[in-house]
C-alpha positions in Angstrom: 104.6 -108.1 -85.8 104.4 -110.8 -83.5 104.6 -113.3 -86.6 107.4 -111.8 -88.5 109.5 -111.7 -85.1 108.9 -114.9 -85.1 109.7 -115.8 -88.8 113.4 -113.9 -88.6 114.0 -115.7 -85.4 114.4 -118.9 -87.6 116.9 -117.7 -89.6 119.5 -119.7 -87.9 117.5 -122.6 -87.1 118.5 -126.0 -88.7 114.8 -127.5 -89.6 114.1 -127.5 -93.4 111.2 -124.5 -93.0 113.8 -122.2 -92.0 115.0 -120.6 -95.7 111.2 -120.4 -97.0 110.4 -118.7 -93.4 113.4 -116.6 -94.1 112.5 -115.4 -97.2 108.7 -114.7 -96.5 109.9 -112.1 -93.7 112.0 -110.6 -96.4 109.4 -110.3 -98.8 108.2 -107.0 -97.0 104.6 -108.1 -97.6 102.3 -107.5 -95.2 101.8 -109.7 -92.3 98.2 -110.9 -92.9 99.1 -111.8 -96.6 102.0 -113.7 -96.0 99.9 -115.4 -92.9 97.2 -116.2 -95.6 99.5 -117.6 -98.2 100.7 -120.0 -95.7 97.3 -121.5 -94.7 96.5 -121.5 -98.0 99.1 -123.7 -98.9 98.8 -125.6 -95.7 94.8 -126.4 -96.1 95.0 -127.1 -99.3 97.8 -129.8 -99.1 96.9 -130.7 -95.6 94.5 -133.9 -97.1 96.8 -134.7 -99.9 99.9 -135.6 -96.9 97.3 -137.1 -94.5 96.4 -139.9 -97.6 100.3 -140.0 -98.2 101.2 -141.1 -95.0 97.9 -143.3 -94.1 98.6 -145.0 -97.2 102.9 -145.2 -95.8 101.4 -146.4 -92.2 98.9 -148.8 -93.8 102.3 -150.3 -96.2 104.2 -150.8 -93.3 101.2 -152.4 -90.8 101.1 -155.2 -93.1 102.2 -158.6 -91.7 104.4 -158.8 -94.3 106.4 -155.5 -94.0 107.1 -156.7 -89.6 110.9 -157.0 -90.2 110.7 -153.1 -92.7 108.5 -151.9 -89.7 110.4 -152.5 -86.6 113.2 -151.3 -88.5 111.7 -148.1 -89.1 110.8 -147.9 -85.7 114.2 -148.2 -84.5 115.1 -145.6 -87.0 112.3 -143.3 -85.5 113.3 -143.8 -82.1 116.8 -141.9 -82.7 117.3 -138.5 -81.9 115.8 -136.1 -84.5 119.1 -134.6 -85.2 120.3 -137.7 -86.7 120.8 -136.9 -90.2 121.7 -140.3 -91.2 118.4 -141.6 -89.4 116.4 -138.6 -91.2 117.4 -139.8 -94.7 116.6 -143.3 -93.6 113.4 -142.7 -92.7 112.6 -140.6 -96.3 113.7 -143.7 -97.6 111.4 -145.5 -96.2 108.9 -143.2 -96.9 109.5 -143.0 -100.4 109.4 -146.8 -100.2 106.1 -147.2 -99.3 104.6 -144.2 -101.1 106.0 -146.3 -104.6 104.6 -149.8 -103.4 101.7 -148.4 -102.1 101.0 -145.4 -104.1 98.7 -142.6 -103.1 96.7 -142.9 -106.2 96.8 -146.6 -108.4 96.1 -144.8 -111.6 94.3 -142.6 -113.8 91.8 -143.4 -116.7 92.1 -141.5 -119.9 89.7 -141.5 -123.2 91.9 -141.9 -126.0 91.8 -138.9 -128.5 92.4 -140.8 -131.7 93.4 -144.0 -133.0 97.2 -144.8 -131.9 99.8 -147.6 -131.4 101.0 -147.8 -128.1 104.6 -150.0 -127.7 104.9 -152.1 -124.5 108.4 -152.5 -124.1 110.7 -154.9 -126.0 109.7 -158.6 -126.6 106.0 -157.0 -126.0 103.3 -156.2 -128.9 102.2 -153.1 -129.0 98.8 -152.0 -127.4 96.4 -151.0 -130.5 94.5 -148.5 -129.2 91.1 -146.5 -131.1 89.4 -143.1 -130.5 87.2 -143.3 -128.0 88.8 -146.7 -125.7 89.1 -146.2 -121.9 92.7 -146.6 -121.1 94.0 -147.2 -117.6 97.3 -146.3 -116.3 98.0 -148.0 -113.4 100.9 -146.3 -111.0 100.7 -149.3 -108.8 102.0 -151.5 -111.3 104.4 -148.9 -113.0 106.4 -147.9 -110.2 107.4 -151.9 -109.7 108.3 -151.9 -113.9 110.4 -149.4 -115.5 108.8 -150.1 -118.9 105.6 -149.4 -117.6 106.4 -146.6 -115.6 107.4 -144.5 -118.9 104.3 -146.0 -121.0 102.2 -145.4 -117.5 103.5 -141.4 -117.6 103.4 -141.2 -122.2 100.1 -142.0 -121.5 98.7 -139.1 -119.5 
């Protein structure tokens, strides 16, 4: 009881959680299901954000990001309600997850012989049954032509 109290009493709360809170307490489940669903979700992504933004810290700690950094840190320093600081921030974020992606690729076995193009003024990567293939992220996100060979490719 003491949970879905606390659930409706978001429902006029500003912070992003507040519709999905919302609409768990008007699910009518019961209380120890919806608690379960939520630290479910939680545990199971809780890793996943923790590499996410240790790989965004470790971006912006390099000597090379000091001017990005302390501009972020200004940005972080305004008050929480400043949306136009929020969407900053994401940006940043997003930044640093696409230059310094959570994962740099994914290997693949290739399934059968194939011609994979490279992008304009670029041969085309021959490819046979049975080659490793690596698709780097890392190197995607910073060309657009790679990106969509990167994403054909898994």
């Amino acid at each position: 009881a003491t949970v879905k109290s606390t659930v409706k009493s978001f429902a006029g709360y500003e912070k992003e959680c507040a519709p999905f809170l919302s609409r768990l307490a008007a699910s009518g489940r019961p209380t120890d299901e919806l608690v379960a669903c939520v630290i479910g979700l939680a545990v199971g992504s809780a890793a996943n954000f923790a590499q996410a933004t240790a790989q965004v810290v470790d971006f912006y700690m390099l000597e090379d990001r000091s001017e990005e950094r302390a501009a972020l840190t200004a940005e972080c320093k305004k008050n929480e309600w400043d949306q136009e600081a929020m969407e900053l921030i994401r940006g940043y974020v997003r930044e640093g997850m696409r230059l310094n992606p959570q994962f740099v690729g994914l290997f693949r076995v290739a399934t059968e012989d194939d011609s994979i193009p490279q992008g304009e003024g670029f041969a085309s990567l021959e490819v046979k049954r049975g080659d490793w293939l690596f698709s780097s992220f890392k190197n995607a996100h910073l060309n657009v032509c790679q990106l969509l060979i990167a994403y054909a490719i898994c």
